[in-house]
C-alpha positions as CSV (number, residue, x, y, z in Angstrom):
1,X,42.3,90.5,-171.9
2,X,39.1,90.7,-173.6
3,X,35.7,90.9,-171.7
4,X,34.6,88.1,-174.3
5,X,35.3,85.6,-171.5
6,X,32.8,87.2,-168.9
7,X,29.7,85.0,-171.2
8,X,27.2,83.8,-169.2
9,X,24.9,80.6,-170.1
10,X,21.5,81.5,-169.8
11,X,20.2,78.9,-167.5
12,X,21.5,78.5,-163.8
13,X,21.0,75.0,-163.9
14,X,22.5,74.4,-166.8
15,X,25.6,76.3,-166.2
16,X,25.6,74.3,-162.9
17,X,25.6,70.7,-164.5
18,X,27.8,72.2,-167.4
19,X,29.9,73.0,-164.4
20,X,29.9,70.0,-162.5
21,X,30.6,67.5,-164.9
22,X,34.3,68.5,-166.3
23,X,34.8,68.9,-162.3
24,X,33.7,66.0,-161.2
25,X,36.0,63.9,-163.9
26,X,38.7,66.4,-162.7
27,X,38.9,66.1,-159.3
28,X,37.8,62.0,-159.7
29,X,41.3,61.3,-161.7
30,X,43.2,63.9,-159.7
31,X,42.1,61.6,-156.9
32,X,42.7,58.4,-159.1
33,X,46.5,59.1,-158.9
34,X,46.7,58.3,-155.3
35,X,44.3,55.0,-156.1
36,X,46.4,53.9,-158.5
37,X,49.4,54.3,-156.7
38,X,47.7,52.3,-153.5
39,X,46.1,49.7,-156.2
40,X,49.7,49.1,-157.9
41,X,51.7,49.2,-154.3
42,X,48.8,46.7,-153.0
43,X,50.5,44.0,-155.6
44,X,54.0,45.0,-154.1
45,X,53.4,45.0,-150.3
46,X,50.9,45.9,-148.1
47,X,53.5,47.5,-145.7
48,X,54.4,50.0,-148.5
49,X,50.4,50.9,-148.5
50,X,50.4,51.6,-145.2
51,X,53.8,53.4,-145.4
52,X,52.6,55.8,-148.0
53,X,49.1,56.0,-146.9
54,X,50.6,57.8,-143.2
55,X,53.4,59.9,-145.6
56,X,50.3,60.8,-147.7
57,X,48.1,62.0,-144.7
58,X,51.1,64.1,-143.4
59,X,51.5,65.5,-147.5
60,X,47.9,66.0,-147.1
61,X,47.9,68.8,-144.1
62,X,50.6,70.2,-145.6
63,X,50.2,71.0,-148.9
64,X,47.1,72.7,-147.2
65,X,48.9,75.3,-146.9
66,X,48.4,76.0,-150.4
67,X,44.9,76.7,-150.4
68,X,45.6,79.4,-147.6
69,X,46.3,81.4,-151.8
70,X,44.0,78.4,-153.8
71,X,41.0,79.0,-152.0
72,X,41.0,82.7,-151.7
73,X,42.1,83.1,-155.3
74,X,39.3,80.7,-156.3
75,X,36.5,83.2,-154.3
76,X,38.1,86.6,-155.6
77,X,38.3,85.0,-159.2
78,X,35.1,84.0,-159.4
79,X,33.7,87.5,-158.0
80,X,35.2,89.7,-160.3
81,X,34.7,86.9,-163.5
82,X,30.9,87.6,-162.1
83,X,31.6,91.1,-162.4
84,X,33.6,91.2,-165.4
85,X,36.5,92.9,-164.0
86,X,39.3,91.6,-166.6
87,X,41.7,93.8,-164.6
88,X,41.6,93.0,-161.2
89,X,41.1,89.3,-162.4
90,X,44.3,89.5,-164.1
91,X,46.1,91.1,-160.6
92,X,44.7,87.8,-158.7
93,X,45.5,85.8,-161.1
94,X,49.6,87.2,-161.3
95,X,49.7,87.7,-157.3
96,X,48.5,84.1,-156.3
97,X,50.9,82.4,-158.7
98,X,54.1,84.2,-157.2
99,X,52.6,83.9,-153.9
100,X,52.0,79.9,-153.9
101,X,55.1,79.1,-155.8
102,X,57.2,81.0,-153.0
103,X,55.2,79.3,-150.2
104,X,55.8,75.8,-152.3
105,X,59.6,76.3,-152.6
106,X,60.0,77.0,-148.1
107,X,57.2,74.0,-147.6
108,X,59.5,72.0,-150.4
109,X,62.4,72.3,-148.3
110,X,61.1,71.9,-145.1
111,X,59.5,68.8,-145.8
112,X,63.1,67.2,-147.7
113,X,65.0,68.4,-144.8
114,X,62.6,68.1,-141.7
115,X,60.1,65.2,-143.2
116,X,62.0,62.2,-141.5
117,X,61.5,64.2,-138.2
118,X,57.7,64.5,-138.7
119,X,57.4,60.6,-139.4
120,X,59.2,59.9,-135.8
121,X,56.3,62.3,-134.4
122,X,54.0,60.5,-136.2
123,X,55.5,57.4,-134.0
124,X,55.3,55.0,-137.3
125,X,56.4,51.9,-137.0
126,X,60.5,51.2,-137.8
127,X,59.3,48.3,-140.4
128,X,57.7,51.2,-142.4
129,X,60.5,54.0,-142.0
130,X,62.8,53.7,-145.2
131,X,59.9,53.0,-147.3
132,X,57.9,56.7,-145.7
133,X,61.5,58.6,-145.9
134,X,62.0,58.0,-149.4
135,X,58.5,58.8,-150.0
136,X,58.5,61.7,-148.2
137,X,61.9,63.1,-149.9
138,X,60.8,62.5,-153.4
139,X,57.4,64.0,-153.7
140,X,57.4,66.4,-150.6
141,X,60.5,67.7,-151.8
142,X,59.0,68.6,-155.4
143,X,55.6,70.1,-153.5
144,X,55.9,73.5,-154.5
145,X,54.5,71.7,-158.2
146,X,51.5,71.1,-156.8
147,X,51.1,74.6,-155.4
148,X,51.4,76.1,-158.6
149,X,49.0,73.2,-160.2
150,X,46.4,74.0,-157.4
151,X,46.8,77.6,-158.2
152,X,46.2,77.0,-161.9
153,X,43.1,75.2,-161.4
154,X,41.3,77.3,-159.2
155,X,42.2,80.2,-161.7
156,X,40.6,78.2,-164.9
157,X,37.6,77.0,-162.6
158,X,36.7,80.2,-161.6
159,X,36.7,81.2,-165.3
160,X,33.9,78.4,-165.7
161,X,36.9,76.8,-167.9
162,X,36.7,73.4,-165.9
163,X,37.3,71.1,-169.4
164,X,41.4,72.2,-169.5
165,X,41.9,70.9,-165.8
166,X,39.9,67.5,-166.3
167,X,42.2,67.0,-170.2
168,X,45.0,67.7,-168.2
169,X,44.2,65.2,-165.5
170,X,43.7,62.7,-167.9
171,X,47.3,62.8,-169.5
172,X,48.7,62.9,-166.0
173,X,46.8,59.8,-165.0
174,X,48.1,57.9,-168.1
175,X,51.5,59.3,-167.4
176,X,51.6,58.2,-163.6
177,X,49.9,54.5,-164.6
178,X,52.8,53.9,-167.3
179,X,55.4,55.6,-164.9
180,X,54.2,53.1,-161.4
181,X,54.6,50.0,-164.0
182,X,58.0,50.9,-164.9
183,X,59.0,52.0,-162.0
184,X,57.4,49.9,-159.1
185,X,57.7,46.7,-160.7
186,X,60.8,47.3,-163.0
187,X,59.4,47.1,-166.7
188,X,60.4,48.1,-169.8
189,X,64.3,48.6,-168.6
190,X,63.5,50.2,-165.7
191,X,65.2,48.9,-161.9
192,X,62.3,47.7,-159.5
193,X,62.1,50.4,-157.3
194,X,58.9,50.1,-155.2
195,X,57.7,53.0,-152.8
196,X,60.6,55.3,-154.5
197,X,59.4,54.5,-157.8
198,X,55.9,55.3,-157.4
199,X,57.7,58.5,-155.7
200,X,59.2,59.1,-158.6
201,X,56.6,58.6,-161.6
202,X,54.1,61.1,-159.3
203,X,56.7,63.8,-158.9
204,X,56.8,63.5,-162.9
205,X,53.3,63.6,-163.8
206,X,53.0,66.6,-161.7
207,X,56.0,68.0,-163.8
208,X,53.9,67.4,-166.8
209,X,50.5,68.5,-165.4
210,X,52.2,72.2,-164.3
211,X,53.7,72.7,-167.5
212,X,50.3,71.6,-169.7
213,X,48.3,74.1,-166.9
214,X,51.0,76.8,-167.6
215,X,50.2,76.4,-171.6
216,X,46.5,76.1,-171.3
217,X,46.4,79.5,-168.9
218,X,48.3,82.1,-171.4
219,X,46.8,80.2,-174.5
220,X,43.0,80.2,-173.4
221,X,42.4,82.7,-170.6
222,X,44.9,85.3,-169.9
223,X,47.6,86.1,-172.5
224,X,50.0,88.2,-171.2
225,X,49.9,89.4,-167.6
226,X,50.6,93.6,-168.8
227,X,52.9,95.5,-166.3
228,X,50.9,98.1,-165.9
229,X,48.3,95.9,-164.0
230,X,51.1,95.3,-161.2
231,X,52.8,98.5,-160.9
232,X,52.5,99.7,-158.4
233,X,52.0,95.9,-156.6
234,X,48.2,95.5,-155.8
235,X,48.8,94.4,-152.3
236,X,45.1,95.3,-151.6
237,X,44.5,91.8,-154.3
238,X,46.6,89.7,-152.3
239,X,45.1,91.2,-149.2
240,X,41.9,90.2,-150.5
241,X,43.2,86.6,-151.3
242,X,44.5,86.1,-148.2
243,X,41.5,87.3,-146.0
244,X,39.6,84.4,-148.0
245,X,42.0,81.8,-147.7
246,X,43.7,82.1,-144.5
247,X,40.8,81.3,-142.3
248,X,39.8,78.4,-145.0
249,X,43.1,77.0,-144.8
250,X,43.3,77.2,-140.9
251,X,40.1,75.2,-141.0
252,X,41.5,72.7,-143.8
253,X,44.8,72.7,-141.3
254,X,42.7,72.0,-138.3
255,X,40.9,69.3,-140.1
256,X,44.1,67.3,-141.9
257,X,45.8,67.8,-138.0
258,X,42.6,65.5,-136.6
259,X,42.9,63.4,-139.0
260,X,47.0,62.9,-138.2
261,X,45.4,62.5,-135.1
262,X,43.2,60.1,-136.0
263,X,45.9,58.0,-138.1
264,X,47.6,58.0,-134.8
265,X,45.1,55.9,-133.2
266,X,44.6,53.5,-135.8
267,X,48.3,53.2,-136.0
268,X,47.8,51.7,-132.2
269,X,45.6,49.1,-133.4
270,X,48.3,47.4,-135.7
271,X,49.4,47.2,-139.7
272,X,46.4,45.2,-140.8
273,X,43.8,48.4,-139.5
274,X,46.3,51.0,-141.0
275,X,46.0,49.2,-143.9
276,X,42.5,48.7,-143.8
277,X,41.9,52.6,-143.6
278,X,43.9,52.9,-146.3
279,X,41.8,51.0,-148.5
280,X,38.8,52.1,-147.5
281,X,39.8,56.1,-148.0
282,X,40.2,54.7,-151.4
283,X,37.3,53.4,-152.4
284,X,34.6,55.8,-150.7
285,X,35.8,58.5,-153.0
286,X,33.4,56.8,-155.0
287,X,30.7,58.0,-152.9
288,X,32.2,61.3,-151.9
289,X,33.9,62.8,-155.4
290,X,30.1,63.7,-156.5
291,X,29.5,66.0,-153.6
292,X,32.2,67.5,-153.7
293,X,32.0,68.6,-157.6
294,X,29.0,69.7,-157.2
295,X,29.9,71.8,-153.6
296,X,32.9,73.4,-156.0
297,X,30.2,74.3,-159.2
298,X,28.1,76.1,-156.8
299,X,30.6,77.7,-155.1
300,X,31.7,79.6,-158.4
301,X,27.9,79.8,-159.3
302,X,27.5,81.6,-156.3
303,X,30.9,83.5,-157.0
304,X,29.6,84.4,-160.2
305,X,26.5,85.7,-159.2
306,X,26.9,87.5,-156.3
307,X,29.9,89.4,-158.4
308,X,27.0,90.5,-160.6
309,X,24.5,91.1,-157.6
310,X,22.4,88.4,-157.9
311,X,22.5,87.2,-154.3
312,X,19.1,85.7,-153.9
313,X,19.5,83.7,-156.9
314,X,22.8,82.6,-155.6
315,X,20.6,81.5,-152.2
316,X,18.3,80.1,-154.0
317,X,20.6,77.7,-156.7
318,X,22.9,76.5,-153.5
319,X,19.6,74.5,-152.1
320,X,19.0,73.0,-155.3
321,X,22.2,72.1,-155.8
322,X,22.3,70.7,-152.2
323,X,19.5,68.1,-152.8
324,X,21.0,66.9,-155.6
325,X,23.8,66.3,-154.0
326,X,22.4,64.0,-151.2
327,X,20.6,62.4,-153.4
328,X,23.7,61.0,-155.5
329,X,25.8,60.8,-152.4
330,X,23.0,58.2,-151.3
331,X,23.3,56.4,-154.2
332,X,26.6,56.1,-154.2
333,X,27.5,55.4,-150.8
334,X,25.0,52.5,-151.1
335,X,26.5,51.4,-153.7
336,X,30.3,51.4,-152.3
337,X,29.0,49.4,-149.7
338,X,27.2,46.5,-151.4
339,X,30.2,46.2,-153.8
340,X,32.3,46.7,-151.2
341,X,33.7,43.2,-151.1
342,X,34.6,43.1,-154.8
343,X,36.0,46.6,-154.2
344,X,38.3,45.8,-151.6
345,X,39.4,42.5,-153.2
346,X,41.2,44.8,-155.7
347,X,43.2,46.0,-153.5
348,X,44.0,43.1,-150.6
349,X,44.0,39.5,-150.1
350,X,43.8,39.4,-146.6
351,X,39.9,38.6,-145.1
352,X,41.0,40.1,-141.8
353,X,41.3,43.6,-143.6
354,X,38.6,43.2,-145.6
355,X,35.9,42.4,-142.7
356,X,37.7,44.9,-140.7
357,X,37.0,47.6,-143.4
358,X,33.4,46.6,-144.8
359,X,32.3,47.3,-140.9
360,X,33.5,50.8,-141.2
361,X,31.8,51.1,-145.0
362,X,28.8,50.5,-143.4
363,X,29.4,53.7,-141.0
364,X,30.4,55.6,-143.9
365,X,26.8,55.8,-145.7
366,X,25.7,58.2,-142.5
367,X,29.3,59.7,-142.9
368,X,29.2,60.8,-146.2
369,X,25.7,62.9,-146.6
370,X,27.4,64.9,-143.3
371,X,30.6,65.3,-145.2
372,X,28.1,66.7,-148.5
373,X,26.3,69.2,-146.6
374,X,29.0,70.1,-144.7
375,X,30.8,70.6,-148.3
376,X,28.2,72.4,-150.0
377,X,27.7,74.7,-147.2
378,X,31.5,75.5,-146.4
379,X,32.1,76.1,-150.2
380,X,28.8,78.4,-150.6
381,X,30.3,80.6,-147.4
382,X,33.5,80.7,-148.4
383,X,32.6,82.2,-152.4
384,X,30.7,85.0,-150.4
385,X,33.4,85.8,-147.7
386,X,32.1,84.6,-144.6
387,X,34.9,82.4,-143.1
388,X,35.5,83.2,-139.5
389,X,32.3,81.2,-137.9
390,X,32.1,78.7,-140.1
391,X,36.3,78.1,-139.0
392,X,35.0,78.1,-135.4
393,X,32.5,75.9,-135.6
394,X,34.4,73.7,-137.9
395,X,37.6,73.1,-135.6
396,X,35.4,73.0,-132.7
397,X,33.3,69.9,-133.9
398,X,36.1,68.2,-135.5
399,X,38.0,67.8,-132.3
400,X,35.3,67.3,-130.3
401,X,33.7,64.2,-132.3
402,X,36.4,63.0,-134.6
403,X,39.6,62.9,-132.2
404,X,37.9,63.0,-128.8
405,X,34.9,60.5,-129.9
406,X,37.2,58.9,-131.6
407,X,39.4,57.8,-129.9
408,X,36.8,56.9,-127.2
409,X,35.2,54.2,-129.4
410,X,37.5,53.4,-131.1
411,X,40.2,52.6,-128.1
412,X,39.1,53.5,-125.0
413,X,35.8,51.4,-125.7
414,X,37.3,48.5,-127.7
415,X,35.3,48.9,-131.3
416,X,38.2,49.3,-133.3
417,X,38.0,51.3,-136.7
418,X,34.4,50.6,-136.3
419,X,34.1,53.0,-133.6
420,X,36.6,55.7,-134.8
421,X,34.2,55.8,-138.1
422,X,31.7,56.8,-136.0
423,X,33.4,59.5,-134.4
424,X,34.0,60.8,-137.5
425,X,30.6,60.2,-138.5
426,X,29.0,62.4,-135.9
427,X,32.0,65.1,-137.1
428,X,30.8,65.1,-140.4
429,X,26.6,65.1,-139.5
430,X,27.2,68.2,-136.6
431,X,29.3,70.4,-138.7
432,X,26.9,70.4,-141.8
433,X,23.8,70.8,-139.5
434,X,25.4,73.8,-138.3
435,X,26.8,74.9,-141.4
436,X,23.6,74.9,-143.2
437,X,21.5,76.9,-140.7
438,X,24.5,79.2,-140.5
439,X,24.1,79.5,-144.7
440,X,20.3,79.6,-144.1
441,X,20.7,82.9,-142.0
442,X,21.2,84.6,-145.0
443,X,23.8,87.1,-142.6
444,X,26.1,86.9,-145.8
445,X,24.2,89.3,-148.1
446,X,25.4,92.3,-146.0
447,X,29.1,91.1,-147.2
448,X,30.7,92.7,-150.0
449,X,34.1,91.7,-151.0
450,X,34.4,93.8,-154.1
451,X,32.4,96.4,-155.7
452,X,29.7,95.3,-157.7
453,X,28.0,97.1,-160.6
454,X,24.8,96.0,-160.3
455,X,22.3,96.0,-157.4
456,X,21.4,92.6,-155.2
């Protein structure tokens, strides 16, 4: 593999906007297939929303698992990209991919064999269960796809390649759109299927989405993956990998299994809430896709630079980049919430959900700048190997404010999802206070995950 890939832009900023464009259109319609599929189920029945919406949430925490490989591949990619290392980048690159897709094929099993058992922990009600099994066997059954995507992805982002994810994305997207109006509503030939059809056209555009990722990564970044390069097997690569991710992905665990948690309680308070929620997670990506594209540019900015020893300059971009961020996620969340109306009304009917869920939107302005610093932060840790505290501090808050808090307002005090909103609220504000001063420390510089060639 040539070194010509390790080319640097001149300007940080620059590189960070180049950056956070393609991955902010990336991650938006990567998102958008699970919009679409509410919006087009929305039209079919709102008890197959709120049937997919808890399979989706249990999906969710466990397709986590694949970031336990995503997110340290991302981290280790990025650092040796930064320190144009075409050889060890190559090693990540082949050990992650065998990794995930073994991981995918047990977690693809367990979840068509064991997924009706989670749903009866899950204590959803019998109304919903056919439609969440055959959910749950379609596109849990096919998850070790999205390992392998998520793999692929972090790979080509790392590589400051972003543009091949988000034309990817945009093929699946018209893919899946197509595939739900054949399928759900029974067009063009097709039976109407429902919840197993929009099973069925997501399980396919991931097909589609591997194989185009598989294409773009031996035509554009890495060629061939030579022998040599894995004989004998770098285990140290995957050790590296794995002393990222596995701490991230406990965190990411802990964090989906409050939120099942959470679900739980709003379960309690009836269909109409559930589906509310469900609507509402919907729409305020809106408000939330921004932070998070620009948390995932710094990130490999950061990767990138402190690969090549430029750590203050990595310390110094990541503040920048921070403001930004709250300053869009303002905007946005604003905006969410004074179209809010118009936004729900896309999706329901029913004025009881709708006034149930512009109460919560109102919440979620406060929610969301908590949720961007806590996502800059987290990401800017994570690309410079310190993962343990931030894990703590993480789970700690998380079950603290969002279950315990939760629940408490929400149930034990009467306020409905009103009051769970602001338990997560306060979960979102106290971990990216903490988060930031821990980043702010500056404790990371004495961390060195690989060898660097030049001097911080």
């Amino acid at each position: 593999m040539s070194l010509r890939l390790f080319h640097y832009p001149d300007g940080l900023r620059g590189k960070l906007l180049k950056l956070t464009g393609p991955i902010f259109l990336e991650t938006f319609l990567i998102l958008l297939l699970g919009v679409v599929d509410t919006l087009m189920l929305s039209h079919y029945s709102d008890n197959a929303v709120a049937a997919v919406g808890v399979v989706n949430q249990l999906l969710n925490m466990v397709f986590l698992l694949f970031n336990v490989t995503a997110v340290g591949t991302s981290v280790m990619c990025a650092l040796y990209f930064g320190a144009r290392d075409s050889k060890s980048f190559t090693q990540v690159i082949g050990v992650s991919l065998l990794f995930n897709a073994l991981i995918g094929l047990l977690i693809s099993l367990l979840l068509s064999f064991g997924g009706k058992q989670m749903l009866i922990w899950m204590d959803i009600r019998p109304d919903l269960m056919p439609m969440a099994i055959s959910y749950m066997k379609i596109v849990g059954g096919f998850g070790f796809l999205q390992a392998i995507i998520f793999t692929i992805s972090a790979v080509l982002r790392a590589a400051n390649k972003p543009n091949y994810s988000m034309q990817v994305a945009v093929l699946i997207n018209l893919f899946n759109i197509v595939g739900n109006y054949s399928l759900i509503y029974g067009h063009f030939g097709f039976p109407e299927m429902g919840v197993e059809g929009a099973a069925i056209s997501t399980t396919l555009s991931r097909v589609l989405g591997m194989t185009l990722l598989f294409l773009v990564l031996f035509k554009r970044l890495v060629r061939r993956f030579p022998l040599a390069y894995f004989r004998p097997f770098p285990f140290d690569k995957l050790k590296s990998v794995l002393k990222v991710g596995m701490p991230s992905a406990a965190e990411q665990i802990s964090y989906d299994a409050s939120q099942v948690c959470v679900v739980y309680f709003i379960n309690m308070l009836g269909n109409e809430v559930l589906a509310a929620r469900v609507y509402i997670m919907n729409i305020v990506i809106i408000g939330y896709i921004f932070s998070l594209a620009m948390a995932s540019a710094t990130s490999i900015c950061t990767g990138n630079l402190v690969g090549a020893g430029k750590k203050q300059a990595a310390y110094i971009l990541s503040w920048y980049a921070w403001k930004r961020s709250l300053m869009i996620t303002f905007i946005a969340s604003v905006g969410v919430y004074l179209g809010g109306r118009f936004l729900l009304g896309c999706f329901t009917e029913n004025e009881s959900i709708i006034q149930i869920a512009m109460t919560a939107l109102l919440i979620d302005i406060f929610l969301e700048h908590g949720r961007a610093t806590v996502l800059m932060f987290l990401f800017c840790l994570r690309s410079v190997g310190d993962v343990i505290v931030p894990v703590l501090i993480e789970i700690v808050c998380m079950w603290v404010f969002a279950v315990t808090c939760g629940y408490l307002f929400g149930i034990a005090m009467g306020l409905g999802l009103a009051g769970i909103w602001i338990g997560l609220a306060l979960d979102e504000s106290s971990r990216g206070v903490v988060l930031a001063l821990r980043w702010r420390t500056q404790k990371w510089k004495k961390r060195n995950l690989i060898k660097s060639k030049n001097i911080a």
